[in-house]
C-alpha positions in Angstrom: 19.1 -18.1 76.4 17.8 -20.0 73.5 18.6 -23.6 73.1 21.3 -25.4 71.1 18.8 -25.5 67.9 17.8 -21.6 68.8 14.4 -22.2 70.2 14.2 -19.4 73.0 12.2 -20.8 76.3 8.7 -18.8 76.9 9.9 -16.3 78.9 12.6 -15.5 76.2 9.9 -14.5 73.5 9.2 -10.9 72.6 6.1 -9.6 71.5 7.9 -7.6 68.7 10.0 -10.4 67.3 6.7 -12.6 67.0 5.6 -9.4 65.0 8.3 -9.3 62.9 8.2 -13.2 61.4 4.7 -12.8 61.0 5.4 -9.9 58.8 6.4 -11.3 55.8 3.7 -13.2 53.8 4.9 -16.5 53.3 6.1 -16.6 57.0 2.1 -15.6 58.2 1.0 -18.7 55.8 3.0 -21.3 57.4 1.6 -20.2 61.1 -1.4 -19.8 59.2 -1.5 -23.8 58.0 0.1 -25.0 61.1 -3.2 -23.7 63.1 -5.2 -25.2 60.9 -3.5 -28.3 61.5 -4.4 -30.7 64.7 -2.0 -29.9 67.7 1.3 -31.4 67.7 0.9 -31.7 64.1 5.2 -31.9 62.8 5.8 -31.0 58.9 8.5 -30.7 57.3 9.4 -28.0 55.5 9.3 -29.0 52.5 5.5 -29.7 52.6 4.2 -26.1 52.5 5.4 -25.8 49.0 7.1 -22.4 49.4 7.6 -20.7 46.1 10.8 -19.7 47.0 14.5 -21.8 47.3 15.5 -24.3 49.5 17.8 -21.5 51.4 15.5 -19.3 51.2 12.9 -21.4 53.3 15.5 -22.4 55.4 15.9 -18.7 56.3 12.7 -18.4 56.7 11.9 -21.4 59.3 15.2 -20.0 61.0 13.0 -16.5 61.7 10.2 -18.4 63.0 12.7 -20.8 64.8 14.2 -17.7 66.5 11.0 -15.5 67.2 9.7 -19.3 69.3 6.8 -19.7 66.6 7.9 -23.0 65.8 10.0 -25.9 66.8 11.9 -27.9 64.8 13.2 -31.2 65.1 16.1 -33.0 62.6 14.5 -36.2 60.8 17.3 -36.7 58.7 17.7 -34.8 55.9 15.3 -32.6 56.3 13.8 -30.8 59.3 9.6 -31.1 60.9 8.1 -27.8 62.4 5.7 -27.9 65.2 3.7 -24.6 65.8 4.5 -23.9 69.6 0.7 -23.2 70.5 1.0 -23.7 74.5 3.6 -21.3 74.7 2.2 -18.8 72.4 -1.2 -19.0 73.8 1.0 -18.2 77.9 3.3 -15.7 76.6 1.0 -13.9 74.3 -2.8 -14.8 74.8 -5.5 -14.3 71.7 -2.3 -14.0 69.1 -3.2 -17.3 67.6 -6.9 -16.5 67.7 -6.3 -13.4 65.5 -4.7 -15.1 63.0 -6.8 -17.6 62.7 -9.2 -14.9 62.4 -8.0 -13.5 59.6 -6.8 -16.7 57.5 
């Protein structure tokens, strides 16, 4: 059962709802510049300069939020993503290598 924010634990995570964030573009870029990142690396949402609203980027960290690509934590008024790498790399080993392959 996912937490209180919606993160679901590792074992909750399914292969096909991992697909399906990473299906849309702008979704695949934020993974994308998270790996790129060093581990542990938190930003906030705001600072991948989405070309899209402010709802619509908040629907889009909820799919990643859901699907256990991400965690976020509040800061306020806004809120800071952490790519969930560890888990990930358990639950669904050489994911993150292929998209950093193909960045």
């Amino acid at each position: 059962m996912p937490d209180e924010d919606g993160h679901p634990s590792r074992e909750e995570m399914s292969l096909l709802t991992v697909l399906n964030a990473l299906s849309d573009p702008l979704r695949y870029a934020v993974v994308g510049a998270l790996l790129r990142e060093p581990e542990g690396t938190a930003r906030t949402c705001a600072s991948f300069n989405l070309p899209v609203s402010k709802s619509t980027i908040t629907h889009h960290f909820r799919i990643l939020r859901e699907a256990g690509l991400v965690q976020q934590v509040d800061r306020g008024n806004s809120r800071a993503a952490t790519l969930r790498r560890a888990d990930l790399d358990h639950r669904f080993p050489g994911l993150l290598d292929l998209i950093g392959a193909n960045l």
